[in-house]
PDB file as gemmi writes it, atoms N, CA and C in Angstrom:
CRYST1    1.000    1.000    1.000  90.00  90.00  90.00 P 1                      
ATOM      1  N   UNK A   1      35.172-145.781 243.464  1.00  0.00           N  
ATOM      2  CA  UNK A   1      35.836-145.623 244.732  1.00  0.00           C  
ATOM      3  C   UNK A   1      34.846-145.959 245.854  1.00  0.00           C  
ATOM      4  N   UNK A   2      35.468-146.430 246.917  1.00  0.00           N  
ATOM      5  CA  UNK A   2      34.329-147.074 248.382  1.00  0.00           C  
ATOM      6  C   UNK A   2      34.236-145.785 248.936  1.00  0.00           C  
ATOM      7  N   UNK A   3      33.038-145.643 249.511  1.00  0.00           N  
ATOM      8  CA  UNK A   3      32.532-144.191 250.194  1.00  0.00           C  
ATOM      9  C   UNK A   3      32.369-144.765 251.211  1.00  0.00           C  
ATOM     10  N   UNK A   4      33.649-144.637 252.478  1.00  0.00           N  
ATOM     11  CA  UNK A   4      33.975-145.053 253.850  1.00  0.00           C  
ATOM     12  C   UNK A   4      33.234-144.189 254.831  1.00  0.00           C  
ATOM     13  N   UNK A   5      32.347-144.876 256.047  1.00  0.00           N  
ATOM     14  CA  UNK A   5      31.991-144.347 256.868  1.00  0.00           C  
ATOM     15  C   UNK A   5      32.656-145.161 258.687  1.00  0.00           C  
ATOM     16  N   UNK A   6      32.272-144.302 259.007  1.00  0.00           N  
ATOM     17  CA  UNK A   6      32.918-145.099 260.216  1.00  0.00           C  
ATOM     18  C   UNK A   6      31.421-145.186 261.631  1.00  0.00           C  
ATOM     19  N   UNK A   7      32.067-146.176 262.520  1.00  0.00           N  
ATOM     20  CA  UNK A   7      30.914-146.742 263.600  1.00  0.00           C  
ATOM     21  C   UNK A   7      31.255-145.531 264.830  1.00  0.00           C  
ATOM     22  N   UNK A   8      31.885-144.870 264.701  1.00  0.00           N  
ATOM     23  CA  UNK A   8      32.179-143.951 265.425  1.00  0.00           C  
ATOM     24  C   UNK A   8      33.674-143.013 265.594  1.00  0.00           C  
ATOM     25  N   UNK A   9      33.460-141.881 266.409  1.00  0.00           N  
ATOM     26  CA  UNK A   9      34.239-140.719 265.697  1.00  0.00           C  
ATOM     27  C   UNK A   9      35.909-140.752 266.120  1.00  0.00           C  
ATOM     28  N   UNK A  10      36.241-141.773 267.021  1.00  0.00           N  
ATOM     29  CA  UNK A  10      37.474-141.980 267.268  1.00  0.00           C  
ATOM     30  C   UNK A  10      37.818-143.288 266.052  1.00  0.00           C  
ATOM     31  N   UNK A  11      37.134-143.693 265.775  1.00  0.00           N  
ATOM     32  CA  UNK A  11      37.791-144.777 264.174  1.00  0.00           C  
ATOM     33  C   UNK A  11      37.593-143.867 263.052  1.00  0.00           C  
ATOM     34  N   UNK A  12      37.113-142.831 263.003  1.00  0.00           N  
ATOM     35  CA  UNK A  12      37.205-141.865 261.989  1.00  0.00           C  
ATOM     36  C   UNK A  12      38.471-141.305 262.184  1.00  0.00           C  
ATOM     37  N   UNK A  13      38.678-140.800 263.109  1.00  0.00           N  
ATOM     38  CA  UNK A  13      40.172-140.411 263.573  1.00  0.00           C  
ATOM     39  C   UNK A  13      41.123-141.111 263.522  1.00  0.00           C  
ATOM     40  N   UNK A  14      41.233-142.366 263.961  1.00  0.00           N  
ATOM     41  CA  UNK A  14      42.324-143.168 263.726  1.00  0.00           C  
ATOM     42  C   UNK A  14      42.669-143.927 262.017  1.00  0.00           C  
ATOM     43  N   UNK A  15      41.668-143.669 261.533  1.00  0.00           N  
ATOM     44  CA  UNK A  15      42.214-143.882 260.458  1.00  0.00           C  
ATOM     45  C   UNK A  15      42.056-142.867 259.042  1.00  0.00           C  
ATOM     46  N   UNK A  16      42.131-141.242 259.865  1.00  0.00           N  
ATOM     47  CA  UNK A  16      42.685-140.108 258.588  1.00  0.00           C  
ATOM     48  C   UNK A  16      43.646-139.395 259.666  1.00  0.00           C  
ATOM     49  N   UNK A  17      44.070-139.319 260.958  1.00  0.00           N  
ATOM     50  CA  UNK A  17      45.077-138.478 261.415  1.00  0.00           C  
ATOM     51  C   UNK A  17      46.130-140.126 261.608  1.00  0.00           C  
ATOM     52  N   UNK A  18      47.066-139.443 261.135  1.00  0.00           N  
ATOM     53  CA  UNK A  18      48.486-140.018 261.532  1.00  0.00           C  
ATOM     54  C   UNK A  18      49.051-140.539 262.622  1.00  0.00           C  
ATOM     55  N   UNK A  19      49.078-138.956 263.631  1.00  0.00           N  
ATOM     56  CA  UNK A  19      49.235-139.423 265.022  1.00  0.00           C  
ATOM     57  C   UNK A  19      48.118-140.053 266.118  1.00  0.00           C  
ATOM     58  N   UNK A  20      47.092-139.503 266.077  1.00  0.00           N  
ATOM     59  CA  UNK A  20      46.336-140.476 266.464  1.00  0.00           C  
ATOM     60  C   UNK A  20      46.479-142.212 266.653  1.00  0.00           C  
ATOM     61  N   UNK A  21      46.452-142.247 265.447  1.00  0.00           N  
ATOM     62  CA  UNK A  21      46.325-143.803 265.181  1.00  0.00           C  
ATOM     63  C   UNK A  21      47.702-144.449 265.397  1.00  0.00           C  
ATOM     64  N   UNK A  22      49.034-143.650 265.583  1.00  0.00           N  
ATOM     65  CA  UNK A  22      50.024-144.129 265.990  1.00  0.00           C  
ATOM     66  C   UNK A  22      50.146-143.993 267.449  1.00  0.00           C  
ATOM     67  N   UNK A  23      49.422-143.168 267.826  1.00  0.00           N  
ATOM     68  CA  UNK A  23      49.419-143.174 269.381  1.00  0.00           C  
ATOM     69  C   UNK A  23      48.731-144.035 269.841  1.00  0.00           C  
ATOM     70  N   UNK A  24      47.459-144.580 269.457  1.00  0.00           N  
ATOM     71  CA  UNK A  24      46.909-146.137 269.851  1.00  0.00           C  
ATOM     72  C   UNK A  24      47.139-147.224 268.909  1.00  0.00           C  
ATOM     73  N   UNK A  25      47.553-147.332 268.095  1.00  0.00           N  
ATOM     74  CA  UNK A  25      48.011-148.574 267.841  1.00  0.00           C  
ATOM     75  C   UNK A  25      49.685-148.695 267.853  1.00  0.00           C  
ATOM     76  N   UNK A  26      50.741-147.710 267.771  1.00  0.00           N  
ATOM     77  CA  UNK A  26      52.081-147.618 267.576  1.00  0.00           C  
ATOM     78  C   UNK A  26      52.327-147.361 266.358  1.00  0.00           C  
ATOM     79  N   UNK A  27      53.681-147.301 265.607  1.00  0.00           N  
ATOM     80  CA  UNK A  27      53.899-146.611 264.656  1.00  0.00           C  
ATOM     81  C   UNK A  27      53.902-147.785 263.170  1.00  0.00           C  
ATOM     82  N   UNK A  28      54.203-148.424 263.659  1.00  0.00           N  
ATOM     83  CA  UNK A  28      54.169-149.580 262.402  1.00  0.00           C  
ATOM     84  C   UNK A  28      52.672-150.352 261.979  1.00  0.00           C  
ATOM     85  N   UNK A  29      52.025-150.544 262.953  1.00  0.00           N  
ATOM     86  CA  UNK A  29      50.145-150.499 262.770  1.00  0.00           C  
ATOM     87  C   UNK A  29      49.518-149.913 262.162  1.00  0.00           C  
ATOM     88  N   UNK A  30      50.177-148.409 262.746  1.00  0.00           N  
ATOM     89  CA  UNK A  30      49.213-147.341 262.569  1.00  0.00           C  
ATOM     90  C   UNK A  30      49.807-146.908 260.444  1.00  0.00           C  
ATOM     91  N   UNK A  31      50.880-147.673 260.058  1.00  0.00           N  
ATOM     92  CA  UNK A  31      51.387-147.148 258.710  1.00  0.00           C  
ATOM     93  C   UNK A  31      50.774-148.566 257.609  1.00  0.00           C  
ATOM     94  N   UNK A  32      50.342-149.916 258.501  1.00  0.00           N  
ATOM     95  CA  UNK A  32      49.483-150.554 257.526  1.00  0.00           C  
ATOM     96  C   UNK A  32      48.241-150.199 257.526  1.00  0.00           C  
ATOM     97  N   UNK A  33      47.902-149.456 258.835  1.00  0.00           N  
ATOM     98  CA  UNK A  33      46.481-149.373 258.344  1.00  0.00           C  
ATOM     99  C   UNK A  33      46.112-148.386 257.341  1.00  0.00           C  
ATOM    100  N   UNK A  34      47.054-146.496 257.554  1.00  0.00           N  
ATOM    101  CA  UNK A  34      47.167-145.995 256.420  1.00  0.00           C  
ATOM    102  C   UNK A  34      47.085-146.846 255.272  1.00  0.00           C  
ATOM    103  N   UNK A  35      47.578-147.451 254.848  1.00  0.00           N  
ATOM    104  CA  UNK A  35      47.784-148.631 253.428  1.00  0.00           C  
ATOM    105  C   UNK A  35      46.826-149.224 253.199  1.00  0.00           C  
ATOM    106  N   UNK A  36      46.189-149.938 254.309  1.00  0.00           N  
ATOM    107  CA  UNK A  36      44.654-150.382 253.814  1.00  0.00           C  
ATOM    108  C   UNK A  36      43.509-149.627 253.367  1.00  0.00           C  
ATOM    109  N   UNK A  37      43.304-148.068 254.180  1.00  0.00           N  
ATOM    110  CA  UNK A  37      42.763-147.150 253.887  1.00  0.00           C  
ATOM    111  C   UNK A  37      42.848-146.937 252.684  1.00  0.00           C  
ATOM    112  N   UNK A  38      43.855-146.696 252.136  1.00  0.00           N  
ATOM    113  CA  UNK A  38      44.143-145.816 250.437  1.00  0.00           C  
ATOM    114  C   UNK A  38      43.837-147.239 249.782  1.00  0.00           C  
ATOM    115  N   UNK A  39      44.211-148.519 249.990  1.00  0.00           N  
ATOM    116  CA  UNK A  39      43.490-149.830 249.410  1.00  0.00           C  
ATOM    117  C   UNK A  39      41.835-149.494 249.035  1.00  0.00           C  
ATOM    118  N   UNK A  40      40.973-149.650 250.566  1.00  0.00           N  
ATOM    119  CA  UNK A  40      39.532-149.193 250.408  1.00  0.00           C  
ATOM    120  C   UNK A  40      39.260-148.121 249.634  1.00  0.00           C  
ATOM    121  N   UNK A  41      40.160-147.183 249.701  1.00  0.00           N  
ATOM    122  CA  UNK A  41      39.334-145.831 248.772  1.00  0.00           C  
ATOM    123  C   UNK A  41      39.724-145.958 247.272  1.00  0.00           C  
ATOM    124  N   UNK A  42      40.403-146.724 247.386  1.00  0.00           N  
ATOM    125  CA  UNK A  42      41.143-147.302 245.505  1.00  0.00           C  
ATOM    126  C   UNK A  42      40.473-148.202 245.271  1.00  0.00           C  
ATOM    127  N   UNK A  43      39.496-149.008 246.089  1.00  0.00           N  
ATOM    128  CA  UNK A  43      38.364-150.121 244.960  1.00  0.00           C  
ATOM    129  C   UNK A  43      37.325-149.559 244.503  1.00  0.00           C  
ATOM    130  N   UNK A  44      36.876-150.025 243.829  1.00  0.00           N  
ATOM    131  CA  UNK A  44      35.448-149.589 242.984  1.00  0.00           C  
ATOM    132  C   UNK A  44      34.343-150.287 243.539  1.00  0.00           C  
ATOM    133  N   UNK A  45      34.610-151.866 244.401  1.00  0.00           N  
ATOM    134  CA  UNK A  45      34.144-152.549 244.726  1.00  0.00           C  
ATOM    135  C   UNK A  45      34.836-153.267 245.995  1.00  0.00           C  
ATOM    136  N   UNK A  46      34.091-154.205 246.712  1.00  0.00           N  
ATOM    137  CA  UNK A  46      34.622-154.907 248.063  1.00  0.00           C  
ATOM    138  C   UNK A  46      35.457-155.673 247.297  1.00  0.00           C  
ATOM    139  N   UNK A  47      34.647-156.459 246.304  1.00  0.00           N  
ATOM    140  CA  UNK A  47      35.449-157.629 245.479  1.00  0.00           C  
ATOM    141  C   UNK A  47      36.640-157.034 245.189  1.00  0.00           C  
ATOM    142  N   UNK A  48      37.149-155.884 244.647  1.00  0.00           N  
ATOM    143  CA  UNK A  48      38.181-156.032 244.237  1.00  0.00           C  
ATOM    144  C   UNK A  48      39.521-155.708 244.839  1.00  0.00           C  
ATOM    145  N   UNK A  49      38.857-155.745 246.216  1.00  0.00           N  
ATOM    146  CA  UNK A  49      40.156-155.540 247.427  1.00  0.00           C  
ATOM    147  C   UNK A  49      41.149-156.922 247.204  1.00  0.00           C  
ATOM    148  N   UNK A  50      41.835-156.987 247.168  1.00  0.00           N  
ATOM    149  CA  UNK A  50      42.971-158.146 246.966  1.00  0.00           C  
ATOM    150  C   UNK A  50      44.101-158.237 248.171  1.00  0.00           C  
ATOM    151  N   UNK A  51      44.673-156.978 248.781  1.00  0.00           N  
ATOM    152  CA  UNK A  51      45.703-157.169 249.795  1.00  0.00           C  
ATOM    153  C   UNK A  51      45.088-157.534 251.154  1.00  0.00           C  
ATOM    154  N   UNK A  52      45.740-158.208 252.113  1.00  0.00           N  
ATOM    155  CA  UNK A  52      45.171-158.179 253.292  1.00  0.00           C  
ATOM    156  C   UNK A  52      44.300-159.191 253.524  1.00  0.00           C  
ATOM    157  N   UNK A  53      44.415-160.221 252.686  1.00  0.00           N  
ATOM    158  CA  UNK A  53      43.786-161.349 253.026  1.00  0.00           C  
ATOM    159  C   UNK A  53      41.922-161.298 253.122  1.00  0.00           C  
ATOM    160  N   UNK A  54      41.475-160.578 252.229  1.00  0.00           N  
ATOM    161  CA  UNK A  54      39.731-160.063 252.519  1.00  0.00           C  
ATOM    162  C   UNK A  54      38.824-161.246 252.675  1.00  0.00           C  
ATOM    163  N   UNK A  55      37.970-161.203 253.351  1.00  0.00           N  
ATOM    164  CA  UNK A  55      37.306-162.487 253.316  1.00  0.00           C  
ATOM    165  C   UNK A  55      35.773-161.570 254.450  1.00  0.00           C  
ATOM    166  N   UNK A  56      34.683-162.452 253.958  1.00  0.00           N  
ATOM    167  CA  UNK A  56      33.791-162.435 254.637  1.00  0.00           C  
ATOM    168  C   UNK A  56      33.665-163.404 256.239  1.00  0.00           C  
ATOM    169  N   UNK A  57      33.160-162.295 257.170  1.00  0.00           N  
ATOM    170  CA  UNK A  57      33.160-162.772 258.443  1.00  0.00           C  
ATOM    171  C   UNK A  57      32.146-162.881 259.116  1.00  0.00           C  
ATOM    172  N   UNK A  58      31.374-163.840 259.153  1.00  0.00           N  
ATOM    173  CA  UNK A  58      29.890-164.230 259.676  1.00  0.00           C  
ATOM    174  C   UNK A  58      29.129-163.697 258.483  1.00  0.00           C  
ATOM    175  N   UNK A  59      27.860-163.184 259.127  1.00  0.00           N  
ATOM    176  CA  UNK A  59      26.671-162.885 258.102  1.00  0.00           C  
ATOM    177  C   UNK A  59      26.625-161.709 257.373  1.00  0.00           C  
ATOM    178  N   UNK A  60      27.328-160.470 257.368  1.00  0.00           N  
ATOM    179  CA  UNK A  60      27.303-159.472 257.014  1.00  0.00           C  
ATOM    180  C   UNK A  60      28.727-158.600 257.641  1.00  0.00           C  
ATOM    181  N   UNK A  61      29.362-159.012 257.596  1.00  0.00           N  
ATOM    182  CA  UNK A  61      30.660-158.689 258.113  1.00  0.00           C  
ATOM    183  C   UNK A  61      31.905-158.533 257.026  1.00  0.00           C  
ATOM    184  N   UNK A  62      33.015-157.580 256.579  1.00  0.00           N  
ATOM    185  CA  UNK A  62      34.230-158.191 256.164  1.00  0.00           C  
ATOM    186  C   UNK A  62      35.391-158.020 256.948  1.00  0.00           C  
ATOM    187  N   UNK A  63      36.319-158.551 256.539  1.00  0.00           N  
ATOM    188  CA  UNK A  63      37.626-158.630 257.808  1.00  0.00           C  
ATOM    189  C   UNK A  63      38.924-158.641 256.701  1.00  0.00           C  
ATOM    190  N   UNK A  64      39.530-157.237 256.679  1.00  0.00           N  
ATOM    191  CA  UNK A  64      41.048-156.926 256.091  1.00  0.00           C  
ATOM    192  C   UNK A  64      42.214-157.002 256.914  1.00  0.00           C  
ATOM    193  N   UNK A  65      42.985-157.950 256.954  1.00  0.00           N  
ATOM    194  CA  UNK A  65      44.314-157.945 257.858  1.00  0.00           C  
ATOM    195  C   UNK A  65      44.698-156.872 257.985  1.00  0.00           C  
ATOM    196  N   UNK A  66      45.433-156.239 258.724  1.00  0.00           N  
ATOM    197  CA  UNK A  66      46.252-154.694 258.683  1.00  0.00           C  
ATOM    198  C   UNK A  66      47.780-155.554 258.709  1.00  0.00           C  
ATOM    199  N   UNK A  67      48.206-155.747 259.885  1.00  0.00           N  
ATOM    200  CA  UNK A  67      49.029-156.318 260.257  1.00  0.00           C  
ATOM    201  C   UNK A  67      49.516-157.146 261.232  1.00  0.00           C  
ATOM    202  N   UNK A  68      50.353-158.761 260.826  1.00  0.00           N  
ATOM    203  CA  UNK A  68      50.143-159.450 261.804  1.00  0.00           C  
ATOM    204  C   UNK A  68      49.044-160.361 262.135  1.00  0.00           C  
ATOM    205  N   UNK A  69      48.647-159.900 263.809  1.00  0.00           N  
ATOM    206  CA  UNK A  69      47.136-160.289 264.103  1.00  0.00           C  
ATOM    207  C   UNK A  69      46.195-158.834 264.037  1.00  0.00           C  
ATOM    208  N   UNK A  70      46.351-157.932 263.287  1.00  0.00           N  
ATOM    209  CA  UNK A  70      45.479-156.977 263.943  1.00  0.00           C  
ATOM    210  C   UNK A  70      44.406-156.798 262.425  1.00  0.00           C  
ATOM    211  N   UNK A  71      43.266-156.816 262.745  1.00  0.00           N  
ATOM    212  CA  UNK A  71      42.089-156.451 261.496  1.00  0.00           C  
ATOM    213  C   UNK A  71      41.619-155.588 261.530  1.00  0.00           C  
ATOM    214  N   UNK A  72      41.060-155.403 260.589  1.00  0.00           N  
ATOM    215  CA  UNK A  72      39.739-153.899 260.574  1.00  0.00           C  
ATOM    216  C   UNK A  72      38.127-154.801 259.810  1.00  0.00           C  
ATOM    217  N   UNK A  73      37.649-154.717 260.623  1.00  0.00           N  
ATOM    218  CA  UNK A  73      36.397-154.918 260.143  1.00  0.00           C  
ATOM    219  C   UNK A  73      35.277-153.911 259.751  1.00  0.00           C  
ATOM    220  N   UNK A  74      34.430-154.212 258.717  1.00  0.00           N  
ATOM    221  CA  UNK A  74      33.706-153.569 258.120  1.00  0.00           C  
ATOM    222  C   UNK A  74      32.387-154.249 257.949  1.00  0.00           C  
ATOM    223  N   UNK A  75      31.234-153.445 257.610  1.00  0.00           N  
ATOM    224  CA  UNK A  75      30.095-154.203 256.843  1.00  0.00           C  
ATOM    225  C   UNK A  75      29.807-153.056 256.062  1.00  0.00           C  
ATOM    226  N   UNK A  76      28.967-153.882 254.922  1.00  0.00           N  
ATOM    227  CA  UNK A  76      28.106-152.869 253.760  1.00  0.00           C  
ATOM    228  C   UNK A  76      26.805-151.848 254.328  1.00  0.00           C  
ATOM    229  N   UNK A  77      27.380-150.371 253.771  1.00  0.00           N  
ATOM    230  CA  UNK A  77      26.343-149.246 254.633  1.00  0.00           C  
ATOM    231  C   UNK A  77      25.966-148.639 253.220  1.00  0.00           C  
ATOM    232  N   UNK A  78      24.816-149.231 252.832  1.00  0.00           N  
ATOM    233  CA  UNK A  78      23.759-148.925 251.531  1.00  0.00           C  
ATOM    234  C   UNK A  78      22.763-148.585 252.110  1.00  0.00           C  
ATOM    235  N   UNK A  79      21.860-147.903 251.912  1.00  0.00           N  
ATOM    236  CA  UNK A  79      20.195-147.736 252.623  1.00  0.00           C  
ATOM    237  C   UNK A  79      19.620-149.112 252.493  1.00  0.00           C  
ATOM    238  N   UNK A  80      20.005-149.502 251.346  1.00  0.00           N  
ATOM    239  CA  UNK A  80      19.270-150.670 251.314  1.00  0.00           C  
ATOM    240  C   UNK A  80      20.305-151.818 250.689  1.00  0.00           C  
ATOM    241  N   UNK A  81      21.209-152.333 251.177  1.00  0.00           N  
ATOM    242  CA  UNK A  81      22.570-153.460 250.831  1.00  0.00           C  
ATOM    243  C   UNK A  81      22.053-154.334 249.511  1.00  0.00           C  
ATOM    244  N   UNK A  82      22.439-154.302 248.534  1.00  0.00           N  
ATOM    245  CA  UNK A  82      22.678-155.309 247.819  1.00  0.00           C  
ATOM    246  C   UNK A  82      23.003-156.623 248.074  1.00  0.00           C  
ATOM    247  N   UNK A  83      21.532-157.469 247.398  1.00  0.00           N  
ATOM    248  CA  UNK A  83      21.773-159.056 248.115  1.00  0.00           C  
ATOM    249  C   UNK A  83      21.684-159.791 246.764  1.00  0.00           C  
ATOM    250  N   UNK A  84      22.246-161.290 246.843  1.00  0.00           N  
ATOM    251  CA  UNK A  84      22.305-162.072 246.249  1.00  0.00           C  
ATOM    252  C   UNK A  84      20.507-163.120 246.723  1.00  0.00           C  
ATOM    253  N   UNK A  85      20.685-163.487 245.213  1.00  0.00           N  
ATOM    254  CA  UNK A  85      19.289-164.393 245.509  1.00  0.00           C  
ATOM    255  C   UNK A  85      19.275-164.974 247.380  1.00  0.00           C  
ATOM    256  N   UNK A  86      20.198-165.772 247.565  1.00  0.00           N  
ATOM    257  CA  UNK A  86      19.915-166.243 249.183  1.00  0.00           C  
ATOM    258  C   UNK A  86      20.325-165.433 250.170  1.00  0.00           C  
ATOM    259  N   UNK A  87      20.008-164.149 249.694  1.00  0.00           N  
ATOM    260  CA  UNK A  87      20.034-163.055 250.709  1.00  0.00           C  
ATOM    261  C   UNK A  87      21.134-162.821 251.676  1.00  0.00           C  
ATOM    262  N   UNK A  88      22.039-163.168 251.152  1.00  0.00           N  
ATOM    263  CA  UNK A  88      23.750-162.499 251.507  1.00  0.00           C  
ATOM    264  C   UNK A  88      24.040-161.513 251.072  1.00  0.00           C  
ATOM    265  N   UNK A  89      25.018-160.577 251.639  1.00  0.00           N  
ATOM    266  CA  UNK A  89      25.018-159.526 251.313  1.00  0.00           C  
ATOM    267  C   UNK A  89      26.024-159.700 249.390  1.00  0.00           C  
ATOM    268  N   UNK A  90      25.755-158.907 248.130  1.00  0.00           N  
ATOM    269  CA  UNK A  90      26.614-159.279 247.145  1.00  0.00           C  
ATOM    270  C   UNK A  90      27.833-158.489 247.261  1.00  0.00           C  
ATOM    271  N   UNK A  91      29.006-158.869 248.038  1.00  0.00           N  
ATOM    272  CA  UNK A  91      30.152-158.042 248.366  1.00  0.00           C  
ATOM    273  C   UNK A  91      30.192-157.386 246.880  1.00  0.00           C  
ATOM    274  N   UNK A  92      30.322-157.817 245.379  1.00  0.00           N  
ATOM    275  CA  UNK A  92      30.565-157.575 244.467  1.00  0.00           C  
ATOM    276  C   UNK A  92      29.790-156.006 244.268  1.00  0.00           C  
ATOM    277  N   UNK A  93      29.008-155.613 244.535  1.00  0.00           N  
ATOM    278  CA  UNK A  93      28.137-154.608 244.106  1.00  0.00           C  
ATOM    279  C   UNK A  93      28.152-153.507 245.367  1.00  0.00           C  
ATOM    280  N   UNK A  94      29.024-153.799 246.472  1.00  0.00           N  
ATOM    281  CA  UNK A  94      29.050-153.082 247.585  1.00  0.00           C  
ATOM    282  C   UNK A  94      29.907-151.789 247.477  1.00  0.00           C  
ATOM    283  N   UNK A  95      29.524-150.719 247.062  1.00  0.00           N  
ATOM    284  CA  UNK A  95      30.115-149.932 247.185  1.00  0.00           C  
ATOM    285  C   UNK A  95      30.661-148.369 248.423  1.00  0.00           C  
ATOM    286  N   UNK A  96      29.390-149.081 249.296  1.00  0.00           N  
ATOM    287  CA  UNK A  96      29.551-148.271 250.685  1.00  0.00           C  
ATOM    288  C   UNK A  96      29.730-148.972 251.498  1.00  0.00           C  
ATOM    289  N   UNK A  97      31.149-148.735 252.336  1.00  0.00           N  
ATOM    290  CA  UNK A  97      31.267-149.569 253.782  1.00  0.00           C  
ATOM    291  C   UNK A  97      31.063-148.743 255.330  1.00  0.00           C  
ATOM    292  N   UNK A  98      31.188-148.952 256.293  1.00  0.00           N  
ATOM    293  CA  UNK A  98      31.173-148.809 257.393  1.00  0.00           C  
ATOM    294  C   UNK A  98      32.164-149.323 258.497  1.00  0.00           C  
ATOM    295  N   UNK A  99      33.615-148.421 258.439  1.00  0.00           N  
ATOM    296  CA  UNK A  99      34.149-149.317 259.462  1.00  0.00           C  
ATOM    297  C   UNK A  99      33.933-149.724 260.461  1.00  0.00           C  
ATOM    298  N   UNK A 100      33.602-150.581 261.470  1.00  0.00           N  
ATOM    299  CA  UNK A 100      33.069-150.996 262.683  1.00  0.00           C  
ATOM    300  C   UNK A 100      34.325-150.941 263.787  1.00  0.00           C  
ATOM    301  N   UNK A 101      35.258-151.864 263.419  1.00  0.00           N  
ATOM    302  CA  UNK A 101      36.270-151.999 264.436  1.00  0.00           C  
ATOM    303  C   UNK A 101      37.739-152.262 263.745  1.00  0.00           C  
ATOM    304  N   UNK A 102      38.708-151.862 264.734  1.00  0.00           N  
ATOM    305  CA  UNK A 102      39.981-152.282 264.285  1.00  0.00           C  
ATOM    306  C   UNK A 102      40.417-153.124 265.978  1.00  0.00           C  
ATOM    307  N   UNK A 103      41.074-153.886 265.544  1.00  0.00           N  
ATOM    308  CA  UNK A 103      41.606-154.545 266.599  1.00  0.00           C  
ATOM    309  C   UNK A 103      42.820-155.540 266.287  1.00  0.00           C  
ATOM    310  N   UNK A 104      43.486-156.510 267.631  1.00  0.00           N  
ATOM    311  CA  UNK A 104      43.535-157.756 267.531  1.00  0.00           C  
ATOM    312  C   UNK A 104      42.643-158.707 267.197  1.00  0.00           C  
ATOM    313  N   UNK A 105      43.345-159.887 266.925  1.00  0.00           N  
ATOM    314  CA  UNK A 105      42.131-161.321 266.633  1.00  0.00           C  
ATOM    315  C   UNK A 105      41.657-161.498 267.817  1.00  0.00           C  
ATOM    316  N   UNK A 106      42.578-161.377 268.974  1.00  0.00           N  
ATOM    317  CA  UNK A 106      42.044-161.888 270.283  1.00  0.00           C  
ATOM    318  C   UNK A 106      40.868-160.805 270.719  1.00  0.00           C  
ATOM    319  N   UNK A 107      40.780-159.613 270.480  1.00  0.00           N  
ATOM    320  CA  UNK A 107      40.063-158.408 270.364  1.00  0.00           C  
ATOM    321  C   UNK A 107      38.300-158.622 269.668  1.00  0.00           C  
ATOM    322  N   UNK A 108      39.134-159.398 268.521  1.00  0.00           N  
ATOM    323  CA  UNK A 108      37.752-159.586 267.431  1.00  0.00           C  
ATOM    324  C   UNK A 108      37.159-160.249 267.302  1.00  0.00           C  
TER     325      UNK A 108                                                      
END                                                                             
């Protein structure tokens, strides 16, 4: 399971209280992102996220659709990140993330 941390204490909030996160994002946002959440805490690994279109975003970054245009971005929060020989992060072996942001694309 991914051991989720967050970049700060209102994205901690918006994505384990309900209303919260329906009060800033609205009610249909705020019920994919629930969904992505229980996604992240159901992999064992980054790799094996599959919904939401996952993909790496710049150098140390990942980016899960929620809904629409709206994402949640993350990076790997290891003491020390697991890298591949050319020193990318190995999403495969990542088992701690850090949410950073949720937004629009135009946002992100």
């Amino acid at each position: 399971m991914l051991e989720l941390a967050f970049a700060d204490e209102s994205l901690r909030e918006f994505c384990s209280k309900k209303l919260a996160a329906e009060s800033e994002y609205g009610m249909v946002v705020a019920r994919h992102l629930r969904t992505r959440i229980a996604d992240l805490r159901a992999a064992d690994n980054v790799a094996e996220l599959v919904t939401g279109n996952p993909r790496v975003c710049g150098h140390d970054c990942f980016v899960v659709d929620i809904y629409k245009d709206w994402r949640l971005i993350f990076k790997a929060n290891h003491p020390s990140n697991p890298l591949r020989k050319n020193k990318q992060i190995d999403w495969k072996r990542v088992t701690r993330i850090q949410i950073t942001q949720i937004g629009q694309s135009d946002d992100i």
